[in-house]
C-alpha positions in Angstrom: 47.3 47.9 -50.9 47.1 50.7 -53.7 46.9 48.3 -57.0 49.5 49.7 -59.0 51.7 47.3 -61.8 54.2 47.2 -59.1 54.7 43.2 -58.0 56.1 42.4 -54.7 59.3 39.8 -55.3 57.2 36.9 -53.9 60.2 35.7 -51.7 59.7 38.5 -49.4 56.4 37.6 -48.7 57.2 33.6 -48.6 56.3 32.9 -51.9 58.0 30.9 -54.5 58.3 33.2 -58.0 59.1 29.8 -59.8 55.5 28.1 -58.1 53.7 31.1 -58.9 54.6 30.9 -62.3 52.4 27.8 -62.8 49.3 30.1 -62.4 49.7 31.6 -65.9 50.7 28.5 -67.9 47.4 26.9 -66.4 45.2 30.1 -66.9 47.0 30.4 -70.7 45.8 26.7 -71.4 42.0 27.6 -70.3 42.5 30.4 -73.0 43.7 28.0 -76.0 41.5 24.9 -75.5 38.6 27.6 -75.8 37.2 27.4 -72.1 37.2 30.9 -71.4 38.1 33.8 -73.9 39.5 36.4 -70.9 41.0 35.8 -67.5 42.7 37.7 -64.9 44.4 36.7 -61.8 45.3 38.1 -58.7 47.3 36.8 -55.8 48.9 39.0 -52.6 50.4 37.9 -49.1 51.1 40.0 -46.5 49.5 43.3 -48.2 51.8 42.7 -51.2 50.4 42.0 -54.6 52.8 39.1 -55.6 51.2 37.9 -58.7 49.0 39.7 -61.1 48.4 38.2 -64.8 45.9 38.6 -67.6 45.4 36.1 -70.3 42.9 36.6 -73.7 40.5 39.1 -74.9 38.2 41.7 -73.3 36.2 41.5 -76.6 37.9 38.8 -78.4 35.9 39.7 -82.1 37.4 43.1 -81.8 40.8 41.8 -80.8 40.7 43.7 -77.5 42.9 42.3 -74.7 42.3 41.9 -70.9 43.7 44.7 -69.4 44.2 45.2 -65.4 41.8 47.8 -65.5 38.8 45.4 -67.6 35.9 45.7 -65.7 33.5 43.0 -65.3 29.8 41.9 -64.6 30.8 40.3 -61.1 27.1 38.6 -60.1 27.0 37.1 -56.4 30.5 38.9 -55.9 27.7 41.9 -55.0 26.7 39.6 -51.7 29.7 39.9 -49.7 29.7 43.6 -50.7 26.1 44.6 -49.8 26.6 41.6 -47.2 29.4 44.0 -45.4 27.1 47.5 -46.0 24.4 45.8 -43.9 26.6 45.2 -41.2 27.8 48.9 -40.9 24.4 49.7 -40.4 24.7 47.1 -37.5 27.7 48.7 -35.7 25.6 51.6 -35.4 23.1 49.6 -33.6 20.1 50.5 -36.7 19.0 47.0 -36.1 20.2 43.2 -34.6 20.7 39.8 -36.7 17.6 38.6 -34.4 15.3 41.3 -35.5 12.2 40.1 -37.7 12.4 41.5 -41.2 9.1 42.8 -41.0 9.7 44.9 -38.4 11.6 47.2 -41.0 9.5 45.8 -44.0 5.9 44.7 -42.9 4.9 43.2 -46.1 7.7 40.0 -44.9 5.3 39.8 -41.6 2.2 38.1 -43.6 4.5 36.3 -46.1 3.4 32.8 -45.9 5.0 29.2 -46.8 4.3 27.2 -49.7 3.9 23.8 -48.6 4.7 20.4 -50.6 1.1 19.7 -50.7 0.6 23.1 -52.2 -1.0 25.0 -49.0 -0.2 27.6 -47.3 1.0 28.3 -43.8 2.0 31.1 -41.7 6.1 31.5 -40.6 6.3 29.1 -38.0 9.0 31.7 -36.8 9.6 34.6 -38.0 12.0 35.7 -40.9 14.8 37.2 -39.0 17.6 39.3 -40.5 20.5 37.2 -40.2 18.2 34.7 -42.1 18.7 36.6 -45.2 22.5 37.1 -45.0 22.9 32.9 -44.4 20.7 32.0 -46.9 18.2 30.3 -44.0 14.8 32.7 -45.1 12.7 30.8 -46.9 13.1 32.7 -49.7 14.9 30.8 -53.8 15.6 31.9 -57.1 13.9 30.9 -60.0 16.6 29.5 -61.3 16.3 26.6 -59.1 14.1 23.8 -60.0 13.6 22.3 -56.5 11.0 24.1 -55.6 7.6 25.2 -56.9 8.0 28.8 -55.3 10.4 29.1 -58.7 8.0 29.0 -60.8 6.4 31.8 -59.0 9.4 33.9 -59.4 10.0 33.3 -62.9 5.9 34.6 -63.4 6.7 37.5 -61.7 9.9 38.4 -63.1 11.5 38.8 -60.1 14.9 38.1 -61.3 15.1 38.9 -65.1 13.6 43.2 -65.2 16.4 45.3 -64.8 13.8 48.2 -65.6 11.7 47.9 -61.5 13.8 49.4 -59.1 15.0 47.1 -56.0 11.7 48.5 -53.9 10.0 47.4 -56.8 11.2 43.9 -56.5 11.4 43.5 -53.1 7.9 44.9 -52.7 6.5 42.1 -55.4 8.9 39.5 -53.6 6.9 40.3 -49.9 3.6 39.0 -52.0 4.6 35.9 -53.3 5.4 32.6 -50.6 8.2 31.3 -49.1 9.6 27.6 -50.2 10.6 26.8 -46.9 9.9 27.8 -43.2 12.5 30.4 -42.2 15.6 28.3 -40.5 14.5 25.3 -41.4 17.4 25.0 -44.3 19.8 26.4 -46.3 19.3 27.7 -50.0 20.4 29.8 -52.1 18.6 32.4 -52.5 17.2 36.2 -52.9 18.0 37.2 -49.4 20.5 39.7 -49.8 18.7 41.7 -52.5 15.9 42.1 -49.4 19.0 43.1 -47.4 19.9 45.4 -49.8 16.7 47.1 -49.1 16.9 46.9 -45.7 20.4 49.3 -45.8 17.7 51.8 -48.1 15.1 52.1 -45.6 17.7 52.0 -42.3 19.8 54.4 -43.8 17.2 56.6 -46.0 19.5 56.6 -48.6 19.9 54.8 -51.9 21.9 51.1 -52.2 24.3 52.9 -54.6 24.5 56.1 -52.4 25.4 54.0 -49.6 27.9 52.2 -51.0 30.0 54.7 -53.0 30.4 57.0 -49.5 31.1 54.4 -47.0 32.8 51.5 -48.9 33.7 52.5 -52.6 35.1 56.0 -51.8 37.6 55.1 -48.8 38.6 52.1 -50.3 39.0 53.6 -54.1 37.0 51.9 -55.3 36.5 53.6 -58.3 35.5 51.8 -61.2 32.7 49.7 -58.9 29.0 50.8 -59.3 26.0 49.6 -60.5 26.9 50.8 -63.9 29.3 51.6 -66.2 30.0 55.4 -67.4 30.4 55.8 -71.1 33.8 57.0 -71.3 34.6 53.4 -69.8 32.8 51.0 -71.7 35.7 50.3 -73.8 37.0 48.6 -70.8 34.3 46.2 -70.2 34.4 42.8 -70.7 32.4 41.4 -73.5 30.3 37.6 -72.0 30.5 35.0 -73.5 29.0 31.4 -73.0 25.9 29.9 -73.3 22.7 31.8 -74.1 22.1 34.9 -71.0 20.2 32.4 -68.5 18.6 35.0 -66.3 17.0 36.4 -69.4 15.2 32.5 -70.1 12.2 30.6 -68.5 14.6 28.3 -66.2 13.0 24.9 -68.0 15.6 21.9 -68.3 14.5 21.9 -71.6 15.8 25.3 -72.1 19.0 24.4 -70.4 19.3 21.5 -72.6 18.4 23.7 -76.0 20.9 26.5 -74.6 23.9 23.8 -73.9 23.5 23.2 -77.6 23.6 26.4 -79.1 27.1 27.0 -79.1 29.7 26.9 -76.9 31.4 30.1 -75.7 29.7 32.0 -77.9 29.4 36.1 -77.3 26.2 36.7 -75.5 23.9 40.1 -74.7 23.5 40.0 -71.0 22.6 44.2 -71.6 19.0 43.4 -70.9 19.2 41.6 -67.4 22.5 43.4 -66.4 22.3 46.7 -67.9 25.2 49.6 -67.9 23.5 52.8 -68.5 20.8 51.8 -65.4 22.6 52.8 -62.2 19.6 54.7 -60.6 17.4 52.1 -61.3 19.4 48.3 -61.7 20.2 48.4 -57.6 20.2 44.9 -56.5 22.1 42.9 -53.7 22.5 39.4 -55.3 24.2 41.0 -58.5 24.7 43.6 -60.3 27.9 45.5 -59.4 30.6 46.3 -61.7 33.9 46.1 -60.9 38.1 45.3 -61.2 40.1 42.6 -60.5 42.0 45.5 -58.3 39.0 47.5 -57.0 37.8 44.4 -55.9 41.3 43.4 -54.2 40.9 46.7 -52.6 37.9 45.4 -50.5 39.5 41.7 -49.7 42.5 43.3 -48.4 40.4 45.7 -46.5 38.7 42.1 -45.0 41.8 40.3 -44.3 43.6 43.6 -42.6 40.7 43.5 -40.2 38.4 46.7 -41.2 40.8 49.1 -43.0 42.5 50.1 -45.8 45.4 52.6 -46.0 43.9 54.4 -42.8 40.6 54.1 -44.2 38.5 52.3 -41.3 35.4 50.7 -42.9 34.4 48.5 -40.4 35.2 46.8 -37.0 37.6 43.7 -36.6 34.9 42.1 -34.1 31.7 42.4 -36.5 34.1 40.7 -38.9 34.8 37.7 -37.0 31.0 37.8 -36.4 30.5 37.7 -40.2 33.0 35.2 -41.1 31.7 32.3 -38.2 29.7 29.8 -39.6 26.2 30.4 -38.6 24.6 27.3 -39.7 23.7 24.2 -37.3 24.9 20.8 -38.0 22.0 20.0 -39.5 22.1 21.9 -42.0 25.6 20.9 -43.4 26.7 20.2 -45.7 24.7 23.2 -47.9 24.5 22.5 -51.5 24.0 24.9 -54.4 23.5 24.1 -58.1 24.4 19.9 -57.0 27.1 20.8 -55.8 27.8 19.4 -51.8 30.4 21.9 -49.9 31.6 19.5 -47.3 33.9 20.6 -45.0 32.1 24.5 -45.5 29.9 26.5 -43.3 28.4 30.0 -44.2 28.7 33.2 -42.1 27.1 36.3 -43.0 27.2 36.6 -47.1 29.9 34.5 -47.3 31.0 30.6 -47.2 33.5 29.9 -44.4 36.1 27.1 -44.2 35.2 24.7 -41.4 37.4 21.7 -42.4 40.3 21.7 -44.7 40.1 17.9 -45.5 36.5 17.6 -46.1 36.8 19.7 -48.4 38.8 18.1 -50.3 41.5 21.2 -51.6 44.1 23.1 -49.8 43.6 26.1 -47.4 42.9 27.2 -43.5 40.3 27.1 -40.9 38.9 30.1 -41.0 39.2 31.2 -44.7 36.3 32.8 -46.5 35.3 34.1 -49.9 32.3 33.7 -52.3 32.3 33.5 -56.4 29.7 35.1 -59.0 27.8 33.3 -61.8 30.1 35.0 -64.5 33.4 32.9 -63.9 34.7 35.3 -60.5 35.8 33.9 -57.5 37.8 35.7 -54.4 38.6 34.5 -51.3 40.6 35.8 -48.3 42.3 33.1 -45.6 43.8 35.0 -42.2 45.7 32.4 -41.6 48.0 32.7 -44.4 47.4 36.1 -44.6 46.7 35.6 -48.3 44.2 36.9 -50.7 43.6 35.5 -54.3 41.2 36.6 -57.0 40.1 35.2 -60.4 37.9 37.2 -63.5 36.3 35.6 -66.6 33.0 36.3 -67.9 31.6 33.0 -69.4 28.1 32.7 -68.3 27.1 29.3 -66.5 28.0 25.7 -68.0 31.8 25.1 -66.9 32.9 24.2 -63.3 34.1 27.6 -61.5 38.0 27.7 -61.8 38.2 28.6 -58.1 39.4 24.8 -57.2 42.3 25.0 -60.2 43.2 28.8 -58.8 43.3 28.1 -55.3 45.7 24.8 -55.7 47.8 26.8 -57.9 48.1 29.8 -55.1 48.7 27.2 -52.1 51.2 25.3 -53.6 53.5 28.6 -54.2 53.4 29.2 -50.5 56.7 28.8 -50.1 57.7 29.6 -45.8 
């Protein structure tokens, strides 16, 4: 798919144009009510883009509307990205899921684990790779309050200087303990910035080297990077929301001082999620830039098995590898943020749909996707043969619109 303005007749592809209408009158109503200030939406079937809308400002004080091209601040939409670089480096046999971390980055080997009682002990196993990409090492974020290793984090800045470099980070993240012995349970967590590493030192080139030659250059990609050029800063989106979280000491009084500061107000995320940083502000959790269409690029490249427009990135078989769901029963359902996902397993970066009903929404065994902190959300489902994207920027504090966008999308199915 080459994103053009050019919209499929959604009968061709089994879609109803009447259904599909609904997405916009429900996006337009987020925009009035004052959820959101900017949205844009994205839905194709069959390799056709059959709906593509925007709604509200870019920069709503300057009157600026959302334009196809916006680009936004897409958060954990990095991990499926950086998630799918890794596993390049995999096809060429640089390294297996098995293989302990520290056998590419020694610090991880005499990383220990922060007990309850506050002592330490050694990994009872080791940290392996695939660890990192389910969210199974050990490792948090200081944004979650569960665990004293936060605390840690938020002392060391791990999360909120944009000016260290991801060795930087990753090197001060070795030093510091784990929450939890590596397998032992699923959270959220830091992992895929040390995977972002790992493609550094496996590859010997930078994260942002690696990914604008093997997955933003074939795919034309070509308003995703770790930054954004001057001459295109007109098109970002301006955030809005409550205070930039990243940037505060993750207290719940904080929270609760934040949630009454204003309500989609515009916030400065420049500091934690610079533009004018891409040497420097590499990560793998966040900190890509991209479009509703660059990023369609990728998710079609995903449900077409590999490849774009000729443009092979990566095999169909490590892709069915990614997209299984690695946990073990007992550790479903994984929660995030409160929030129980029955009826989902995770693969490699991504969640994966195990059961439709438990899940309580429409879609297919088998579909996959992941959202960012910012108000983004893709997902891809094989089944269907269907991809569907959503962009906002509002920072934290409102439930993600992926349930409202993904009834909307199903119900227009229309074969």
């Amino acid at each position: 798919v080459e994103m053009s303005n050019e919209i499929e007749l959604p009968e061709n592809v089994g879609m109803s144009t009447q259904r599909l209408a609904r997405i916009g009158s429900v996006m337009q109503r987020y925009i009035d009510d004052g959820t959101v200030r900017g949205i844009s939406t994205m839905v194709m079937r069959k390799g056709k883009v059959v709906h593509a809308e925007q709604f509200g400002h870019r920069d709503a004080e300057a009157g600026l509307e959302i334009t196809p091209d916006t680009i936004f601040r897409i958060y954990s939409m990095t991990k499926p990205i950086v998630s799918t670089a890794l596993m390049l480096l995999h096809e060429e046999a640089a390294f297996q899921l098995q293989d302990p971390v520290a056998k590419y980055l020694p610090a991880f080997g005499a990383t220990q684990v922060l007990g309850a009682d506050g002592s330490l002990a050694p990994q009872a196993r080791p940290m392996e790779i695939r660890d990192l990409l389910t969210h199974t090492s050990g490792l948090t974020y200081d944004f979650m309050e569960d665990t004293p290793v936060g605390q840690l984090y938020r002392e060391a800045r791990i999360m909120n200087d944009a000016t260290r470099t991801l060795e930087a980070v990753i090197d001060a993240l070795a030093k510091i303990p784990l929450s939890s012995q590596p397998g032992s349970r699923w959270h959220y967590s830091l992992g895929i910035d040390v995977a972002a590493r790992l493609i550094e030192v496996l590859s010997g080139q930078s994260l942002g080297a690696f990914l604008a030659e093997r997955i933003f250059g074939p795919l034309g990609m070509t308003d995703t990077g770790f930054g954004v050029a001057d001459s295109n800063l007109n098109r970002l989106s301006a955030m809005y929301g409550l205070p930039d979280l990243i940037g505060l000491d993750h207290t719940g009084t904080k929270l609760a001082e934040a949630a009454l500061g204003g309500f989609n107000e515009r916030i400065d995320v420049s500091a934690t999620y610079p533009t004018g940083a891409p040497e420097v502000f590499v990560r793998g959790g966040l900190g890509l830039f991209s479009t509703i269409g660059d990023y369609a690029n990728f998710a079609q490249m995903l449900l077409n098995g590999g490849q774009l427009d000729g443009a092979r990135i990566i095999g169909r078989k490590t892709l069915e590898l990614m997209h299984a769901n690695h946990l073990p029963p007992e550790l479903l359902p994984w929660e995030v943020l409160g929030q129980n996902n029955e009826g989902l397993g995770f693969g490699l970066g991504s969640r994966v749909m195990m059961d439709v009903a438990a899940s309580a929404g429409p879609g297919s065994v088998g579909e996959y996707g992941w959202a960012g902190a910012a108000k983004t959300y893709y997902w891809v489902d094989p089944a269907e043969d269907l991809v569907g994207l959503f962009m906002a920027q509002y920072m934290t504090g409102v439930a993600l619109p992926d349930q409202a966008m993904r009834s909307l999308t199903y119900q227009a199915i229309d074969d």
